[in-house]
N, C-alpha and C positions, 0 to 999 in steps of 0.2 A: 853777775856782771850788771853793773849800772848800764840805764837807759841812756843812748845821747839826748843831749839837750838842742835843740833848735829853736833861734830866736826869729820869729816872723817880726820882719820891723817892719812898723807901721806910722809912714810919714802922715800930715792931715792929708784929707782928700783919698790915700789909700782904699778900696771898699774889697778884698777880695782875700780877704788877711783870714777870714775865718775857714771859706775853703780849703784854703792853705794848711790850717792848723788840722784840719780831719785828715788831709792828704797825710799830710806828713804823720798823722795817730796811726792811720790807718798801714805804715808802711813801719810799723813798730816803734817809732822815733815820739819822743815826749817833747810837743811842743807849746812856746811859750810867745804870746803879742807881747810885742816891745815896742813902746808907741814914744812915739819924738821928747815926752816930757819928762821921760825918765835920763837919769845921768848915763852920759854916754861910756863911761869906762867898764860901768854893770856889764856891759855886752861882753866883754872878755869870757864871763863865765859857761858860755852857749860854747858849742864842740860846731855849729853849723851854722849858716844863716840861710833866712830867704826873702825875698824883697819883694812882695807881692805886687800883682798889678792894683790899678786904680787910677787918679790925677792927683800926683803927690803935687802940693803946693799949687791946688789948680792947674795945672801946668800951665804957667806962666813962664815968659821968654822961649822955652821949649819946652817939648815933654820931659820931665826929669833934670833939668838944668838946676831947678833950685833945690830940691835934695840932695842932688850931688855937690851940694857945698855945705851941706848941716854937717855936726863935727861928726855924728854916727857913722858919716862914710867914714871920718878920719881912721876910727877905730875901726872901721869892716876892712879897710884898706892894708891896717897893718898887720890886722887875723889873718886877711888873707894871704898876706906876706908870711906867715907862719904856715901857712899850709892847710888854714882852714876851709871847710868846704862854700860858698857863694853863690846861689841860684837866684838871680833876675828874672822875673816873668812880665812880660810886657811894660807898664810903668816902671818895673824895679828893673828892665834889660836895660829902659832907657837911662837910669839915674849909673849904674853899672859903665854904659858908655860915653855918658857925659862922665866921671867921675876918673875917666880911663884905665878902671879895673878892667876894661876888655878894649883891646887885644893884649894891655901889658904892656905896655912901651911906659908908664909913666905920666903921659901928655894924651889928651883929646886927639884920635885918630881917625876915631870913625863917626859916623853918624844914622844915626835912625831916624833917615827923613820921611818928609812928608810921603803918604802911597800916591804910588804912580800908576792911573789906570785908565784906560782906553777910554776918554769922553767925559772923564770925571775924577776929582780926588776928594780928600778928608777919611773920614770915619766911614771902616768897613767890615763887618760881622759874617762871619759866615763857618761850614766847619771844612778844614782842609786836610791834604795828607804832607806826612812829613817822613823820609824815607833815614834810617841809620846809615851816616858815614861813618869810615873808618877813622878811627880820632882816638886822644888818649882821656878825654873828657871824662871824670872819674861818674858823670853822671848819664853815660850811656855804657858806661863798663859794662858788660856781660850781655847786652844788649846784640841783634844778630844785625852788621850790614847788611845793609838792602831791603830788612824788614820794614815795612810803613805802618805807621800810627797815624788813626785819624783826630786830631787836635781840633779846637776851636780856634778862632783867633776872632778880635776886639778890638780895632787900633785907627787914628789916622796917621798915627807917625811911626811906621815898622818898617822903613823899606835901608835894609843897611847897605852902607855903602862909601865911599872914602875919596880922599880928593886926589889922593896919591893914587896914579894909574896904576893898575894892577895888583895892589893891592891886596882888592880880598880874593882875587885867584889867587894869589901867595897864602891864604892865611888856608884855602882848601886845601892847596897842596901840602901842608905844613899840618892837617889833622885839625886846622881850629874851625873848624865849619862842622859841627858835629851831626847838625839835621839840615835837610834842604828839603826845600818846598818839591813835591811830585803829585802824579795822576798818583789815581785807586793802585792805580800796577806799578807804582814806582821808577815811571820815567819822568825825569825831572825835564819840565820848561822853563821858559823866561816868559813868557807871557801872563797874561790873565785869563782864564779865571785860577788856574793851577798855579802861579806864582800871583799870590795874591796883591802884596803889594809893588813890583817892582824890584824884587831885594838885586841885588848883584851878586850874582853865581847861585840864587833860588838859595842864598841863606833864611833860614828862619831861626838858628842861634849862632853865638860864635863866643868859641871860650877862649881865656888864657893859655899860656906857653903853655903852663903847668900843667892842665888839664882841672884846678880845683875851682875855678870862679869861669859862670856861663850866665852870660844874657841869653834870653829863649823869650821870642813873641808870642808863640803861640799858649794858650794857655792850658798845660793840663790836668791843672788841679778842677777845672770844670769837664772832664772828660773819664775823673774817676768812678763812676757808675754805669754800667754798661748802661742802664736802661736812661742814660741822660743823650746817649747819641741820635743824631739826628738819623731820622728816615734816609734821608739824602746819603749817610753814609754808605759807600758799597765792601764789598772784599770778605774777606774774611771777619772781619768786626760786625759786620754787617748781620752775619749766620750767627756771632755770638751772642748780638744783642738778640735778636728775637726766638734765640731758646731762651734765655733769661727773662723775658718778658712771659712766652710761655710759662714757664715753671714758676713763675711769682718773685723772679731772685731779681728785682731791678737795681737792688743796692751790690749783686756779683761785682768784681773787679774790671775796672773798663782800661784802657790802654795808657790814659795820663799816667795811671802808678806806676807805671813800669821808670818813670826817671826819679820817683820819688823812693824806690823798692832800691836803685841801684847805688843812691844816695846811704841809706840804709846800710846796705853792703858792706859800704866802703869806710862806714863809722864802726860798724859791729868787728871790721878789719885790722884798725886801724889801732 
């Protein structure tokens, strides 16, 4: 059985594109950078994509505004319309939601604004948890509700959220909010510092109908090593990372893979 192919497209300004490429080795999948100067129809040959974070196009007018008019969306736009699989990661959620591959309506719906935070906004690093909702999201398939992963996140523009009332409580209750921002124990707030930027309904991604194309903020291709978690993380991740540190395994499997492992799944499936 041939290896899928995954295409890391890599607008300029991108810097996160090679993470990307080990995550997705690492979760058996053969991946390949596909950077803005190549023709954009080549992309067709890729079974997957994924749109790493960075500041594509400086992010200039928004984050992600101007990539989501390079013709490569055109072509991601119409894969995905085929059913191929679509993973956004922070710059690539935003180019995804400017591009209105998420939520799927067609038309720009939603938005990844500015963080909203108690005395202060812009750019905010820090590592958070993110808890499994129940969704058809082919990239938390197999995945156990209620389990939290603790992620990173990198961003001034992650806080989603939509002009139309109610909104993205519709897109929850409808499965397309696949992670939401929570404590270590997985009770989800709307505040800060646990709802980092402000999201509406403590999204930190939100997929299409379909379940095959998801914007995701938080990033977890920097969370693929246990021994890359912060001290700060607590829970269970917590006890993983510091036997692995004991035992010398600091490259062990860290929590990010598990969305790149389920990606995996569902090509080896398919």
């Amino acid at each position: 059985m041939s290896v899928a192919r995954v295409g890391v497209v890599q607008f300029p300004g991108v810097n996160c594109e090679a993470e990307s490429v080990r995550a997705l080795g690492r979760a058996g999948l053969e991946a390949e950078i596909f950077r803005w100067t190549r023709r954009a129809a080549e992309l067709r040959d890729f079974q997957a994509y994924v749109l790493p974070g960075g500041f594509s196009y400086q992010d200039r007018v928004r984050a992600g505004a101007l990539a989501a008019k390079d013709p490569l969306v055109d072509v991601l736009a119409g894969e995905a319309e085929r059913g191929k699989p679509v993973l956004g990661i922070c710059n690539g959620a935003q180019v995804l939601v400017e591009a209105g591959l998420v939520p799927d309506s067609g038309r720009v719906e939603l938005a990844l604004a500015r963080n909203r935070m108690p005395d202060r906004d812009g750019y905010y690093a820090r590592w958070i948890y993110v808890r499994i909702e129940p969704s058809g999201s082919l990239f938390t398939r197999g995945l156990t509700p209620g389990d939290v992963l603790p992620l990173p996140v990198a961003h001034g523009e992650g806080r989603f959220t939509s002009a139309t009332a109610g909104r993205m409580a519709s897109l929850l209750a409808t499965g397309q909010i696949p992670l939401r921002y929570c404590s270590a124990h997985g009770e989800v707030e709307s505040g800060f510092p646990v709802n980092p930027n402000g999201a509406e309904q403590a999204a930190a991604a939100v997929s299409n109908a379909r379940g095959n194309v998801l914007a995701l903020m938080p990033h977890p291709e920097r969370a693929q090593d246990l021994g890359a978690l912060a001290r700060c993380v607590a829970g269970p991740w917590d006890e993983r990372r510091a036997q692995a540190i004991a035992r010398r395994d600091v490259d062990a499997r860290g929590p990010g893979l598990a969305l790149f492992d389920a990606l995996s799944r569902h090509l080896k499936e398919s």
